[in-house]
N, C-alpha and C positions, 0 to 999 in steps of 0.2 A: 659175806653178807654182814652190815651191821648189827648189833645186840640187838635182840627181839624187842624187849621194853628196858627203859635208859635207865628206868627208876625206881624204888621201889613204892614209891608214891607216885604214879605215872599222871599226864594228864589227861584228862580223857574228855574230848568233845562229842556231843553229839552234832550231825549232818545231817538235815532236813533236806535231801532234793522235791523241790517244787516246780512247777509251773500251772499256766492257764492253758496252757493248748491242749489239754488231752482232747481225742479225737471221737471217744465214744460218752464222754461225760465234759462237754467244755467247759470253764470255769468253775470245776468242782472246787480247787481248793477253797473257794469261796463262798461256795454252798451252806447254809447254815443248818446245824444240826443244834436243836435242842437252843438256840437263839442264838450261835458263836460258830463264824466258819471253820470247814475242818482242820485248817492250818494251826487255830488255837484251840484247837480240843490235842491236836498232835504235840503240841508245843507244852500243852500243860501233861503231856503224857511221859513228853522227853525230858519234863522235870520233875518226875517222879522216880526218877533213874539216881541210885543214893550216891553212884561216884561221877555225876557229869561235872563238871568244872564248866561249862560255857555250852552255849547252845548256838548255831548257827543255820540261816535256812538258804541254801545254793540255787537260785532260780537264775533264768537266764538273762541275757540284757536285753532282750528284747519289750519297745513298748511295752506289748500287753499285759509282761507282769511286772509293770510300776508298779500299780495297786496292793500284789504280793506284796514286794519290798515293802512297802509303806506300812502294810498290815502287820509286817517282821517286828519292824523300827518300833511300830508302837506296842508289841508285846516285850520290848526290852532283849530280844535277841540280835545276835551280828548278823548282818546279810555280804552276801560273796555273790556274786554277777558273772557267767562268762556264757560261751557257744551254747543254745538252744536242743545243739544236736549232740552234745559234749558232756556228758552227767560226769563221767572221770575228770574233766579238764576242770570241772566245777570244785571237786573233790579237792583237786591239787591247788587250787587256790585257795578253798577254807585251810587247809594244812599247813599253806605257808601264812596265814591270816592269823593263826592262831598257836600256833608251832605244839600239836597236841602230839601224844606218845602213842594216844589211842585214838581210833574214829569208829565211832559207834554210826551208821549208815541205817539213815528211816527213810524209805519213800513215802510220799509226799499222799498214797491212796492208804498206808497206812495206821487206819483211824482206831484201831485194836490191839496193835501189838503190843507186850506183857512186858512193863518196864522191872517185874519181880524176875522175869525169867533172863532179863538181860543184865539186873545186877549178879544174876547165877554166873551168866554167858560170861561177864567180866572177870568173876573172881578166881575163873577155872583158867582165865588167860593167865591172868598176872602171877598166880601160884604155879601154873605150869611153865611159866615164862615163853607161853606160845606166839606166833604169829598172827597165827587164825583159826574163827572157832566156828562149826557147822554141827547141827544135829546130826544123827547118824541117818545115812543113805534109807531112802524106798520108810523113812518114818511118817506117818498120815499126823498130821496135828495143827493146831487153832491158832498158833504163833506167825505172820506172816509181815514182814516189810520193815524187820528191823535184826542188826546182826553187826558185829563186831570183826575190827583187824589193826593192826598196830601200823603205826604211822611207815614203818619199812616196808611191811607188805601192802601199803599200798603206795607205795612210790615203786616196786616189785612190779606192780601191775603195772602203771602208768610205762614204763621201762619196758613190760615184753608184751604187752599187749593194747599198746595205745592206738594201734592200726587196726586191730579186732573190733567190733561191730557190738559183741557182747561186752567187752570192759568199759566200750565208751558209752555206751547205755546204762548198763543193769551192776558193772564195778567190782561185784562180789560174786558174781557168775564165773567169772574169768578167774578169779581164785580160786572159786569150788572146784570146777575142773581142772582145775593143776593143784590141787591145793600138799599132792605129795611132793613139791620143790618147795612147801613152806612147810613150820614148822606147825601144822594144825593139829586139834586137840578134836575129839567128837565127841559131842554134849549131848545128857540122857535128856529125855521128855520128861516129865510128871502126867500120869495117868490121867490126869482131872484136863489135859489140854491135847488128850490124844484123839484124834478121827478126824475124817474131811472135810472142812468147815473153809468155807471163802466167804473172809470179811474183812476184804479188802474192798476201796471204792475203785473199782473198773470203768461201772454205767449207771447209767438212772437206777436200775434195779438194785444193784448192788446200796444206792445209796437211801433207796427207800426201806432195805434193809438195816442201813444202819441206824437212821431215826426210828425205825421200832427198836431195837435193842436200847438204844438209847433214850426214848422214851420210860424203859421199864426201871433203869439202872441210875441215870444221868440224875446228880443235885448239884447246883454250881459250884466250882471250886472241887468235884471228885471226881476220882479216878474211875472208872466203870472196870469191874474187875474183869477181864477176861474169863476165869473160870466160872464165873456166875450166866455170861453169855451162851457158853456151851451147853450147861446144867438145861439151860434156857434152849437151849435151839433143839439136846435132846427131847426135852419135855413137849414139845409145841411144833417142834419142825418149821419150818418158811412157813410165813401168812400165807393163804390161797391168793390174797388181794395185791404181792407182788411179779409185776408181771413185765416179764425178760421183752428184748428189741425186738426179736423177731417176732413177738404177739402185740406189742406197744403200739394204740394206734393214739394221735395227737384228738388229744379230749377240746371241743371249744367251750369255752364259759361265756354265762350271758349274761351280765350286770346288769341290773334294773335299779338305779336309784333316781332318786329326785334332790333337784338341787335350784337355788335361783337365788335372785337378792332380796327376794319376801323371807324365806327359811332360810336362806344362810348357805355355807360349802363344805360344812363339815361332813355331811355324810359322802359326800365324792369325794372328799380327801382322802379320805380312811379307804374306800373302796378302790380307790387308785393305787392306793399301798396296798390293798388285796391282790388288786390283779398285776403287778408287780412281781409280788412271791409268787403266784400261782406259774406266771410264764416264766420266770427268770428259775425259780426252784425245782417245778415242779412240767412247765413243759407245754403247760395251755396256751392255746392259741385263748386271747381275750377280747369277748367283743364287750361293747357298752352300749343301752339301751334307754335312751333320754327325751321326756317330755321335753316338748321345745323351751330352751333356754341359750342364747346365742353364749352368753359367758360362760357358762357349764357345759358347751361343745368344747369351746375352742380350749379351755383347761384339759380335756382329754383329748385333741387331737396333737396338742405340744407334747403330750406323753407319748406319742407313738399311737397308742390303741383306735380300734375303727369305733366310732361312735354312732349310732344310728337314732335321728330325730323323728320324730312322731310330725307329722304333719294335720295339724286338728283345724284347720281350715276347710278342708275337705268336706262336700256335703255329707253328714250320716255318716263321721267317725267315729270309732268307737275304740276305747281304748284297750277292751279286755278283747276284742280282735283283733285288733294292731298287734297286741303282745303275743298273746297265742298263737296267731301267722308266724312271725317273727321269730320267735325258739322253733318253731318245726322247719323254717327256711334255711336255717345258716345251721341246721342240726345239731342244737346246742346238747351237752351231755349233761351239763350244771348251768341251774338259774338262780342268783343270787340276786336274794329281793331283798333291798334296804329303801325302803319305800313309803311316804305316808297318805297315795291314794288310794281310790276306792277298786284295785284288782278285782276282780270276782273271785270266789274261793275256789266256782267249779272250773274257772282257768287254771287256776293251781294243780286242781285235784287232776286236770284231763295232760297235763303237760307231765306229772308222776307218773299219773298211768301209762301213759307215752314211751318211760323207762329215763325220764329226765330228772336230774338228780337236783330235789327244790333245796334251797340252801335260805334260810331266815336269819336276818342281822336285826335283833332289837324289835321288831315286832309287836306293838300292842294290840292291834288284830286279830279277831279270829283264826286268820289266813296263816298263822304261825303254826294253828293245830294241823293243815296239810302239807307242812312242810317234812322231808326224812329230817332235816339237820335246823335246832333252832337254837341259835347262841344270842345269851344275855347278858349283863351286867348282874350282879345280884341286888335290883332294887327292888323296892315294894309292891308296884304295881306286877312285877312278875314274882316276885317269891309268894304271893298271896292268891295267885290262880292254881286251879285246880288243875292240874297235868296226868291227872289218873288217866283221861280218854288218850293221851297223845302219846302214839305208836314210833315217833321218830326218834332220834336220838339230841336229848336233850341236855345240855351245857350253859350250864348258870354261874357267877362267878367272876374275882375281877379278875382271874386268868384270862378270859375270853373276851377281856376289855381291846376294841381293835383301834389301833395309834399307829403312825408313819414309826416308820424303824426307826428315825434319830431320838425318838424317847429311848430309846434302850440304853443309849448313853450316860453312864455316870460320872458326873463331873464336880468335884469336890468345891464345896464354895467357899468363896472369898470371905474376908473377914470385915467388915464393916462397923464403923460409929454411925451409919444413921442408917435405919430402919428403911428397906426399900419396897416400896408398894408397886404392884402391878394392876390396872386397870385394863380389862377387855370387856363387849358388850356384844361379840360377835358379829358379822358380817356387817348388816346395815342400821345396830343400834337402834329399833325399828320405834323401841315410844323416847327415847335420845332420855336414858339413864346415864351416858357419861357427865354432862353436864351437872348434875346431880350429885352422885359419888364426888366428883370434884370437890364440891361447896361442902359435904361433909367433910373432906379431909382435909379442907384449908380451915377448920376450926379446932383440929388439935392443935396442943401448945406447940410440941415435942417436932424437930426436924425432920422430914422426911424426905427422900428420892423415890419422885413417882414417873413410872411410865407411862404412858398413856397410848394403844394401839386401836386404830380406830380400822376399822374394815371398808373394803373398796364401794359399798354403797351408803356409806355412811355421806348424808346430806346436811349435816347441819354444821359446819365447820364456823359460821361465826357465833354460834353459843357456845364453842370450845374458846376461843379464841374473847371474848368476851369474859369469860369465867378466867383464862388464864393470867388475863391483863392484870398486872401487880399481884400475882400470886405468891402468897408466904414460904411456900415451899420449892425447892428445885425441881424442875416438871421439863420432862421431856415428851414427845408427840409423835408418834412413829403413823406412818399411813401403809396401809396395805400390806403385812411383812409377810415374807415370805417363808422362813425359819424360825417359826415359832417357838421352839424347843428352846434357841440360843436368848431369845429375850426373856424368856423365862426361869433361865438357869438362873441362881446367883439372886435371885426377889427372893423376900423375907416372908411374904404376904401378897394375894393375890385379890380382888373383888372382880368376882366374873358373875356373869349370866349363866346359867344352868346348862350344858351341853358336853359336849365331845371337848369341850376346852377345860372342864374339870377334870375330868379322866387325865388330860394331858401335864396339867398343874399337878398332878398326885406321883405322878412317871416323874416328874421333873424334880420332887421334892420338897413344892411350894404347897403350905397348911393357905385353905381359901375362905372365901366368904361369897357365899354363892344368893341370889337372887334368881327367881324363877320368871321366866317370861310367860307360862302357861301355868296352869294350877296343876298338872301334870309331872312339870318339872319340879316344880316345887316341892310337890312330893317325892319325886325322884331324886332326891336334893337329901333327904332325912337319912338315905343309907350312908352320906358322907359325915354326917354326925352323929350318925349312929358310930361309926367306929372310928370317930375322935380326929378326923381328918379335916374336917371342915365346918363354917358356924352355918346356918342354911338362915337365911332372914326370910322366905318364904316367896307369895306372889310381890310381882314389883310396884303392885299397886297399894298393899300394904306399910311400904317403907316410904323413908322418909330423908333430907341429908340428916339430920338426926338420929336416927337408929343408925345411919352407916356410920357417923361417928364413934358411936359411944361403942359399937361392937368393933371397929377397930384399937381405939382406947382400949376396950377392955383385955383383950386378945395379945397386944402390943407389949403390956406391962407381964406379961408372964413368960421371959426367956422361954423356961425348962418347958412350959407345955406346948411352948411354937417351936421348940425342937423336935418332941416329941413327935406331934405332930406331925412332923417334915418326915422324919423316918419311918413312920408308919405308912405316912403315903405311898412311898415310893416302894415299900416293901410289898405293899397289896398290889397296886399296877407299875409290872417292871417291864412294861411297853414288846414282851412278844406276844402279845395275845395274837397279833396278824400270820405269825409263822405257826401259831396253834393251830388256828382255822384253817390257812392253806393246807398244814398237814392233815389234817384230819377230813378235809372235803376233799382231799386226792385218796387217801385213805378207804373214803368212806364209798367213792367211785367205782373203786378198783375192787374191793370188796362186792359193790353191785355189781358190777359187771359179771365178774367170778360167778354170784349166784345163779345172772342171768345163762349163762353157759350152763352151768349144772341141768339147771330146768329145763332148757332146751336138750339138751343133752338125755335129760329122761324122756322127758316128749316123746323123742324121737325114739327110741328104745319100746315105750309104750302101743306106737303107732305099728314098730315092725314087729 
């Protein structure tokens, strides 16, 4: 048999096998934990390992995990492709990819494993000059989905057990069991990582598991130390509120928003991107519940989800029965109101009672205090109510700011001589302030690159078009866009209307200059100058092209504080507020539920 290790400086790759197919959790690798799928929480765990030399993730060539690859590529590690059904055949390709001494071997479910215990695992190889290294037999411990064998013993495998069932799966199986024809080493535990703990991603459950640990432990860029997890699982044991396939029954959500080209689309965007996570992560069937609007159907029914319209032609409709029928029809478990009509509160109150779980998005309503779950921006109008009466669970903050996931994305900007402006006025521009901001900004001296995005009910295109005629400045016109994030990226400077398009300017890293369309907003406008992110010029009937001049003039001539600015934005809203909320109303479900069983459960103890 060739020398165990060649070198005394060996090299040592880590193996990521991946795929999408798992069969009781599908597309987990992809699952976001903490705002980043598991693949890169794996990936940043495999480089925290102090002798790896190159990182590699073996998924198969099959379609479905293009995506994988793609998501590899853009972490900066090598990707290897082969048989589906093949994990060894996978193996033997990173090895000849990378011609490593060592292969360190991570499945793909392990989101845990102790990259301190596998710099142990290595150095007991190389000093013993072993083959392969296994904990000692029948040991209970918290380490699981990551282990070590030198580039011979696994060509060893490939060689006597590539027809076995177990090497071309699991690789390191078919070693353990023979591991007396290698030259293996058995490795002590440390105490702090010994007892039965599976935290490993299998199923939903398992992974509801891991975003609680991870919740308690997880800051970007760290490692979550394994022995703090255990400490932790001692102390507290499994939540009551995760609950295994055989008791999992599929939750429906019922989304209540309003949307049209009076108010605009932002709040069905964002909701859209709710019930997105909520199915794709988390498992709910999603339904949507829409005062008639023919454009704001057909936006959710291109998404896949069923949309249910209000019919108010009907003699003696009523709306707070349509709705309340409706979550008892389709037996909704969760009702998410992001809403600015008149619900009745006792429809709230009687669909709680019901055992249905009221879910509030931004709420200046009353109808917020019957809510269990009320999340907010931290602006004025809410940080100055009084919340002493209200028993649900209450989440204020721009954590809880809810944005389409492509804000999450950081994208380093470009370097520029001329100052680039961004104009939006939301959906349909409704008293036509674009015209206006224009004629302000074609009276600075100073060159600028202005965009200009006008939204699909925008009616006034010849006093764009008019106002642009011989314009001093470079000016582009965008209609309708669909990827706002990307037009946003790379602007210096933003003048927008007060809404869900500031939140998304602040994600994006653009310092703004906001305008209120309601006296509301405008005051909702003073928490963005409050902490240095944005100028708030107030109601829009206060301003003038004058005031928008002179406060982008003013604003313009200070680099350092529109830097500033920029980095603060993007630091307060870092675009997962959506995967906050999804976790925490599946969380917060699963948890009721739990209760509801408990009290039933006494009930009935009480009766016999």
């Amino acid at each position: 048999m060739e020398k165990k290790i060649n070198t005394p400086c060996p090299k040592i790759v880590a193996v990521i096998q991946a795929r999408m197919g798992s069969k009781r959790c599908p597309g987990k690798m992809l699952k976001h934990v903490e705002g980043k799928p598991l693949l890169v929480h794996i990936i940043e765990r495999a480089r925290a390992i102090n002798k790896v030399s190159e990182i590699v993730v073996a998924t198969s060539r099959e379609v479905g995990d293009n995506a994988l690859a793609e998501l590899a590529i853009e972490c900066g590690v090598i990707v290897v492709r082969g048989p589906e059904d093949n994990v060894l055949e996978r193996y033997m390709i990173a090895l000849a990819k990378t011609d490593a001494d060592i292969i360190i071997r991570i499945t793909g479910d392990a989101t845990l494993f102790d990259p301190k215990f596998i710099d142990y695992w290595l150095d007991q190889m190389i000093v013993h000059n072993a083959e392969y290294g296994r904990v000692m037999e029948n040991v209970q411990h918290a380490h699981e989905g990551a282990g070590a064998l030198t580039a011979s013993a696994l060509r060893w495998v490939f060689k006597n057990g590539r027809e076995n069932n177990d090497a071309r799966e699991h690789v390191t199986l078919f070693a353990n069991k023979h591991h007396k024809e290698l030259q293996t080493i058995e490795l002590n535990m440390e105490n702090s990582l010994l007892g039965n703990y599976h935290l490993s991603v299998d199923s939903q459950a398992d992974l509801d598991m891991i975003r609680w640990v991870y919740s308690k432990f997880y800051r970007n860029g760290t490692i979550v130390d394994l022995r703090e997890c255990v400490k932790l699982m001692q102390e507290e044991g499994t939540p009551p509120w995760i609950v295994h396939e055989e008791n999992r029954q599929i939750s429906v959500a019922l989304i209540r928003c309003d949307a049209s080209h009076r108010i605009g689309y932002g709040h069905l965007v964002r909701c859209l991107e709710l019930a997105k996570i909520l199915k794709q992560e988390h498992g709910f069937r999603v339904v949507f519940a829409l005062r008639e609007d023919q454009t704001a159907a057909d936006k959710i029914r291109k998404t896949g989800f069923l949309v249910i319209t209000s019919d108010e032609t009907v003699s003696g409709w009523n709306v707070d029965e349509w709705f309340g029928s409706l979550a008892k029809s389709i037996q909704a478990s969760v009702v998410v109101l992001d809403m600015r009509d008149d619900l009745a509160i006792s429809i709230v109150d009687s669909m709680c009672q019901s055992g249905i779980l009221i879910v509030s998005l931004d709420d200046p309503s009353e109808r917020a205090f019957a809510s269990d779950i009320a999340f907010f921006p931290p602006v004025p109008h809410v940080l100055g109510r009084d919340w002493n009466a209200y028993k649900g669970s209450l989440n204020i903050g721009w954590e809880w700011v809810l944005l389409r996931t492509e804000f999450v994305k950081r994208i380093k900007k470009t370097q520029s001589d001329v100052n680039r402006i961004l104009v939006t006025t939301g959906g349909s521009d409704l008293y036509c302030l674009t015209p206006m901001i224009l004629r302000g900004l074609a009276d600075l001296p100073n060159k600028l690159d202005i965009t200009v995005v006008l939204g699909p009910a925008f009616k006034d295109n010849k006093k764009i078009r008019d106002v642009v005629k011989e314009y001093p400045h470079n000016i582009e016109v965008l209609h309708d866009v669909y990827d706002m994030s990307n037009v946003m990226r790379n602007k210096d400077l933003a003048i927008a209307t007060y809404g869900v398009v500031a939140y998304e300017l602040a994600a994006c890293e653009v310092p703004s200059i906001l305008i209120g369309i309601t006296e509301e907003h405008a005051i909702a406008a003073t928490a963005f100058e409050d902490e240095k992110i944005a100028v708030n010029l107030g109601h829009f009937e206060k301003i003038d092209q004058r005031s928008i001049s002179n406060s982008v003039s003013k604003i313009l001539k200070n680099e350092d504080v529109l830097r500033s600015m920029a980095i603060h934005a993007s630091n307060l809203v870092d675009g997962r507020g959506v995967e906050r909320i999804a976790l925490k109303i599946t969380n917060e479900l699963l948890s009721k539920n739990e209760r509801k069983k408990i009290n039933e459960h006494d009930h009935n103890l009480q009766l016999s």
